[in-house]
N, C-alpha and C positions, 0 to 999 in steps of 0.2 A: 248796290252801286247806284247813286244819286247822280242825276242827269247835272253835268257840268256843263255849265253855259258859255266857258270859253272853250268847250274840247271843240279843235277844230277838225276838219277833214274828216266829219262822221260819214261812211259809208251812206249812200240812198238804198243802194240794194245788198244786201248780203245772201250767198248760196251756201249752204253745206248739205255736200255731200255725206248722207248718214254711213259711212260703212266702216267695220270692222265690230259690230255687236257682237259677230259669232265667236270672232275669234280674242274678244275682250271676256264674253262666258268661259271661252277653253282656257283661258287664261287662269281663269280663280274657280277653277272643277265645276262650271255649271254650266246646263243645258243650253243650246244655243238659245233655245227659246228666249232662257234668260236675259240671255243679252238683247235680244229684240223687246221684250219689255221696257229694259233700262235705255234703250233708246228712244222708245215711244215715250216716258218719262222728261227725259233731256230736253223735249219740244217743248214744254211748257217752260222751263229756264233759258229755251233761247227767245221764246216771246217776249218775256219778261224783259230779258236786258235788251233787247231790240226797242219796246218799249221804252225802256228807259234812257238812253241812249239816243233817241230819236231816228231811229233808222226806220224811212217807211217801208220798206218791201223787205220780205224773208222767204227765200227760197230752197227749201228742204226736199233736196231727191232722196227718196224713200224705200222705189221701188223700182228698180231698171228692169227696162225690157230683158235683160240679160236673168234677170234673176228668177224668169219664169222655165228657165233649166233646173232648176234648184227642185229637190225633190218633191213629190205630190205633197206628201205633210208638213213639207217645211214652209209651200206655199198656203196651205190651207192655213197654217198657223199665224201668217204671216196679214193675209186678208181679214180672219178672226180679229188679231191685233186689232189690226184699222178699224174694221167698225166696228170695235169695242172703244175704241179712242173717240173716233166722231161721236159714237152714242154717249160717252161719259164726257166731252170734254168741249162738243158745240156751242151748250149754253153758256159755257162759263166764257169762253171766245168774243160770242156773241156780244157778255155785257164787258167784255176789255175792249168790245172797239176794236176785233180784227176780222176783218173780210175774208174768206177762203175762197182760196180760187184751187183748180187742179188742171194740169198739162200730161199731157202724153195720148199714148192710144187708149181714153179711159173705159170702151167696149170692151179690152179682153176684162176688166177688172167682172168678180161675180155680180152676179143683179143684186144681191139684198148688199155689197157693200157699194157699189157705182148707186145703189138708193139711198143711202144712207150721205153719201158725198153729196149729192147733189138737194136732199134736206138742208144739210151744214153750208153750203154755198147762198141756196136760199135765201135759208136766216139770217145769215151772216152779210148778201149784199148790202147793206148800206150803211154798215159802218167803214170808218174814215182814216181810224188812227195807224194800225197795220194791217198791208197787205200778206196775208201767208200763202204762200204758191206752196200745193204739196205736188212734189213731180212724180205720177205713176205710172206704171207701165213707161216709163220713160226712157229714149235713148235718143241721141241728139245722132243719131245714121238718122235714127227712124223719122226726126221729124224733117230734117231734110228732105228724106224720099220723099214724105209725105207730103210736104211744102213743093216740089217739082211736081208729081204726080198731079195738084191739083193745078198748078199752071198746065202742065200737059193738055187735063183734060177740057181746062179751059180756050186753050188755042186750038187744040180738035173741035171744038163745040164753037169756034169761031166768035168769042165772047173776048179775044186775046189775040192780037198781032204778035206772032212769036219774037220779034224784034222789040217789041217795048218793054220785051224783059229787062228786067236791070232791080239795081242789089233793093230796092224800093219795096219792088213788086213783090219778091222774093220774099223780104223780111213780114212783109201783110200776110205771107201764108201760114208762117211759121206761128206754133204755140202760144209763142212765148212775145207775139202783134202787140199785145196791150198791156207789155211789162217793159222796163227801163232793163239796160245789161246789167247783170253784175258788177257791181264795184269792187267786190270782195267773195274770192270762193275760198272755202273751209273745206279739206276731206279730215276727217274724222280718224280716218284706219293710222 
């Protein structure tokens, strides 16, 4: 797909929601696993056309809070994935010129894969061409609370007039402070 220089109304940001892998494996008799793979795969063709295309920001939720209900192994397999993907697929990011970023609560994520994120963010700050937000441990309740919670504690701690709240302040607490909205969300399932 060759970047058309009259295609008008490119997206700045795009989101897709990754879900239905599991139920795309059950589909053709294979493990879920499977399908978690073939999604982790997928990422690399939507950089691509994103690149190509000139869309700077790509927002792939990956991993919702929700999905830490999900069985002990289906979770461990699931983290495996990821930092098998960061360790195989940082560098080659890094020479396309894409920046990684990650949003959510990324503490519950394990330590050798929240190590391995935060290598790949590293390396990866200072290129230019696309921005890839991977959302982990992600749910937009949870960043709210957590967006409120810290005004809370900021107006207890008297650092914050509870009156000069407003949608400004709010939006500075949120995740998602130092990204553009989505222009375009994609769910998958």
């Amino acid at each position: 797909m060759a970047h058309d220089p009259d295609l008008k109304d490119v997206p700045r940001h795009v989101a897709i929601i990754m879900d239905g892998n599991g139920r795309w494996a059950r589909a053709r008799g294979l493990p879920r696993r499977a399908g978690h793979r073939a999604g982790a795969e997928s990422v690399r063709e939507a950089v691509e056309a994103c690149k190509e295309l000139g869309i700077k920001f790509l927002t792939l939720y990956a991993f919702s809070s929700e999905n830490w209900n999900r069985p002990p192994s289906e979770i461990k397999a699931l983290m495996d994935l990821l930092e098998r993907f960061l360790k195989k697929k940082t560098l080659e990011m890094h020479e396309q010129g894409v920046r990684l970023h990650a949003i959510g609560r990324l503490g519950l994520l394990p330590d050798s894969c929240r190590q391995e994120l935060e290598r790949a963010i590293e390396l990866t700050a200072s290129n230019t061409d696309l921005d890839l937000v991977l959302a982990l441990s992600y749910g937009s309740r949870e960043e709210i609370v957590d967006a409120a919670r810290t005004l809370a504690t900021e107006a207890a701690n008297g650092q914050l007039d509870p009156d000069d709240i407003n949608c400004t302040l709010f939006a500075d607490r949120l995740y998602t402070r130092d990204l553009p909205d989505p222009d375009l969300v994609v769910r998958t399932s």
